[in-house]
C-alpha positions in Angstrom: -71.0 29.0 -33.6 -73.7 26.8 -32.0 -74.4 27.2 -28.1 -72.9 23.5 -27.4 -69.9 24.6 -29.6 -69.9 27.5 -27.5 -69.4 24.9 -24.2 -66.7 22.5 -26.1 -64.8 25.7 -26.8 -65.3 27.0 -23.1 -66.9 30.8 -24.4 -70.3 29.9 -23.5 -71.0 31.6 -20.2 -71.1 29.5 -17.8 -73.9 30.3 -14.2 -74.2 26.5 -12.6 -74.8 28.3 -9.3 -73.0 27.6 -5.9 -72.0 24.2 -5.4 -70.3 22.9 -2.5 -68.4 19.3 -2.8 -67.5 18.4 0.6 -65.3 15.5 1.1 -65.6 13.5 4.0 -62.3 11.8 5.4 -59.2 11.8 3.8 -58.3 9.3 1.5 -56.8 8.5 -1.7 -60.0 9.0 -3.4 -60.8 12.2 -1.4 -57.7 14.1 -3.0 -58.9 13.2 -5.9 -62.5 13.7 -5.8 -61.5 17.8 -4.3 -58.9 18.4 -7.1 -61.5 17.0 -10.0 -64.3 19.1 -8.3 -62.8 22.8 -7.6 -61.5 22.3 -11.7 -64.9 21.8 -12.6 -66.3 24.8 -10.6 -67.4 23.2 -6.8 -66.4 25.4 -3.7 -64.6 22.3 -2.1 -64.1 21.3 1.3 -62.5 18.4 3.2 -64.0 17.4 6.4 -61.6 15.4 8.1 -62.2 15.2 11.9 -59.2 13.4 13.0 -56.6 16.3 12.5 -53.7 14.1 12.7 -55.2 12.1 9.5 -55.2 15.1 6.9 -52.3 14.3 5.8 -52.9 13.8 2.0 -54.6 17.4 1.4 -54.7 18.7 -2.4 -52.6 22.5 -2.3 -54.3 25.4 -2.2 -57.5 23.0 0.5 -57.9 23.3 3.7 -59.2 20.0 6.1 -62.1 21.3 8.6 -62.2 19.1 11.7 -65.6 20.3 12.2 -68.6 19.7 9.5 -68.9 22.9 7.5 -72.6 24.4 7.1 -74.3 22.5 4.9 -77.4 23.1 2.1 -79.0 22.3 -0.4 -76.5 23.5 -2.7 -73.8 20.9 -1.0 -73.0 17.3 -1.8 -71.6 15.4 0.5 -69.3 12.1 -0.5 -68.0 10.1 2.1 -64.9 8.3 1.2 -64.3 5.8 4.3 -67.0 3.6 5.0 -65.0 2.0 7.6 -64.5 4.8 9.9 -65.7 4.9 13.5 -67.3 8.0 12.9 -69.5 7.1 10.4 -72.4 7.1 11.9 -72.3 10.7 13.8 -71.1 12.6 10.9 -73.6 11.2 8.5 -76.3 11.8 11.0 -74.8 15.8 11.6 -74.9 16.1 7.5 -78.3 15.0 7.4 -79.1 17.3 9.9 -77.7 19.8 7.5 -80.0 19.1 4.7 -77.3 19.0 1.9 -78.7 18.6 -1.5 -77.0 15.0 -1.6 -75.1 12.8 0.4 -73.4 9.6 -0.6 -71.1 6.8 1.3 -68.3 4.9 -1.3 -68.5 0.9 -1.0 -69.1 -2.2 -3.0 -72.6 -2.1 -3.9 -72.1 -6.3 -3.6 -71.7 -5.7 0.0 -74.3 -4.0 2.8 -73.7 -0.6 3.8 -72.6 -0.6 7.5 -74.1 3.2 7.1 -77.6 1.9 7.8 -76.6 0.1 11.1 -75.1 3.0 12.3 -78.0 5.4 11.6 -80.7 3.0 12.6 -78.3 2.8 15.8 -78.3 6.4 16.5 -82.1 6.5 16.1 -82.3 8.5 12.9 -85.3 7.4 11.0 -85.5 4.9 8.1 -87.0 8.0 5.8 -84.1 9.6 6.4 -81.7 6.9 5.9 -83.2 6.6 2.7 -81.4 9.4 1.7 -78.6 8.5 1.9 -76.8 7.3 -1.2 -74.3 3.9 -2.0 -73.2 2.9 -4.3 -71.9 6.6 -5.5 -71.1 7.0 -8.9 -71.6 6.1 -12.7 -71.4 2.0 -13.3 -67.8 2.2 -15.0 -66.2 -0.4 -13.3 -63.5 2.3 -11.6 -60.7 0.0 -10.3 -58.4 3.1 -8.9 -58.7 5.7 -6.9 -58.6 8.7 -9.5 -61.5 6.4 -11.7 -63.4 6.4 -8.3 -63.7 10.3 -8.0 -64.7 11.0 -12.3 -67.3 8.2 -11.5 -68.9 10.0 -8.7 -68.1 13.3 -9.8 -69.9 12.1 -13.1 -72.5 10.5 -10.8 -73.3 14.1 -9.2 -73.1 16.1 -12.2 -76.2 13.7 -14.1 -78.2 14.2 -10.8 -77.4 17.4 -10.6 -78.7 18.2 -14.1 -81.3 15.8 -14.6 -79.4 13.4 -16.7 -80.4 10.2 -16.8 -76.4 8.6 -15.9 -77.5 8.3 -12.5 -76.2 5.6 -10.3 -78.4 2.6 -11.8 -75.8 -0.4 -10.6 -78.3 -3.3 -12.4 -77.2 -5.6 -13.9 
């Protein structure tokens, strides 16, 4: 058997290397983006800092009402763009220097990210790296659609793919 037959079949040994997938608020799209992510091998983690908002947790994960340590093996999705708290945890998980960190929301509409940043004084170069829209171009209508597109999103960046998160037209 070939080495990619090796991978379909699941025999191929498989070393991606740590990989953290923290989840950032719980939502409908955060269960899913943890359960997708620890089956494909992430060390997953949802950072929910409202306590009384975990509600809708995926068995066998924990919610952390503080950030976790963060690196650059860690991405870091955030699943409410609408959240008060926006702009402090986004500024504490740059801090962290995760590998990646991303904020969900229609790519038709401005981030309200960048106001809160800029409004905390964290520079535009750091901004920058912040990431929305998240996820492959695959018209995800749904929750569960939202969390395979981003997961999808992550793993081509993560690999050097080209799906990337090219939302051109």
């Amino acid at each position: 058997m070939s080495e990619t037959c090796d991978v379909a079949h699941g025999t191929a040994p498989a070393d991606p290397g740590v990989r953290t997938l923290v989840a950032v608020f719980a939502s409908p799209v955060s269960g899913f983006l943890l359960r997708f992510a620890r089956d494909l091998g992430y060390h997953v983690t949802l950072y929910e800092p409202a306590a009384a908002r975990a509600t809708d947790v995926p068995d066998g994960i924990e919610a952390d009402t503080t950030l976790p340590p963060l690196d650059g093996s860690a991405d870091v999705v955030v699943t409410d763009h609408h959240r008060p708290e926006l702009g402090p945890v986004l500024k504490a998980a740059l801090e962290g220097k995760p590998r990646w960190v991303g904020v969900l929301g229609n790519p038709r509409h401005p981030g309200p990210h960048v106001a809160a940043l800029r409004g905390l004084g964290v520079p535009d170069e750091e901004i920058a790296h912040v990431h929305r829209p998240v996820g492959l171009n695959i018209g995800s209508r749904t929750p569960a659609e939202i969390a395979l597109a981003t997961l999808a999103g992550l793993l081509a960046d993560r690999n050097g793919r080209p799906g990337g998160f090219d939302f051109g037209e």
